[in-house]
C-alpha positions, 0 to 999 in steps of 0.5 A: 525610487521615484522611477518606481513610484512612476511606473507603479503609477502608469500601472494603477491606469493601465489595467489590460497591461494588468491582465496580460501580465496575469495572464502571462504568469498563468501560462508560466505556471502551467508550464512550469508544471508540465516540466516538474518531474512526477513520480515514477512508477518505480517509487510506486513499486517500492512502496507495495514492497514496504507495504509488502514487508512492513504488513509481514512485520506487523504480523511477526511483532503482534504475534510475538507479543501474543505468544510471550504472554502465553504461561511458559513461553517466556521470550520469544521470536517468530518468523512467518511466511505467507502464500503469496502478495496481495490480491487487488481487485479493480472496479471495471465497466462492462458491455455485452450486446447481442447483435443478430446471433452474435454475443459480444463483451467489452471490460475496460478498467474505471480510471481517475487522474491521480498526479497526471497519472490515470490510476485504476480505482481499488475495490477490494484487497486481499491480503495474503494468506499465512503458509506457515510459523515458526516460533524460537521461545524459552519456554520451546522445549516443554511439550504442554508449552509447545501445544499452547503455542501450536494451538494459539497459532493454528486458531489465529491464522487457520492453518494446520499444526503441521505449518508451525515449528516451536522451538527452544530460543538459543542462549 
């Protein structure tokens, strides 16, 4: 005990000893963080298929949800397709000069450092477009009920009553 209270005391006096060993522990700091392994670009491409499945998910729930409270439907199931993923638009610098008769352009993505990682800076998102609906009901195999559902569907998503199926559920 009385060892370390010897060398806790020549440290008190001896404050470049302090310093360095700062100094050292930074430098360690620094490389433990180079070693840590990142994120891959795998786990990225996993998350844009969550993204991808839990926005036509959210999609076939909430209309679900609407269409049930239709008069007649009863219950309901609905499965929607889309057009195609998503569209992301990235912010770009452009230069175009003119040098005696000749046009030249030059794009180049704007970047920021995300993880060590240079990531393209997202402008807009488009989410893609529905193609067609199909919807399983109790209520599917009366006429007036069926138009209801069409309709309500067509208006919501803007496509053609030739895009949606109506149904009767199976019991």
């Amino acid at each position: 005990m009385n060892k370390l209270k010897e060398y806790l005391e020549k440290l008190k006096f001896d404050k470049k000893k302090i310093i360095i060993a700062i100094g050292f522990m930074g430098i360690a700091l620094i490389l433990l963080s180079e070693v840590v392994p990142q994120e891959s670009s795998k786990s990225q491409n996993t998350d844009v298929q969550t993204d991808y499945s839990e926005y036509v998910s959210s999609l076939e729930e909430k209309t679900a949800d609407l269409i049930s409270s239709i008069d007649g439907v009863g219950k309901c199931k609905v499965m929607i397709t889309l057009e195609q993923s998503d569209e992301n638009i990235f912010a770009k610098n452009t230069d175009e000069s003119t040098n005696s008769g000749s046009y030249s352009k030059k794009s180049e993505y704007v970047l920021y450092e995300d993880n060590n990682n240079d990531t393209p800076v997202l402008v807009k998102q488009y989410f893609p477009k529905v193609k067609g609906v199909a919807v399983v009901c109790t209520g599917g195999d009366d006429v007036i009920v069926k138009e209801k559902v069409i309709s309500s569907i067509s208006s919501l998503f803007g496509i053609s009553g030739t895009k949606i199926s109506v149904s009767k559920i199976n019991r």
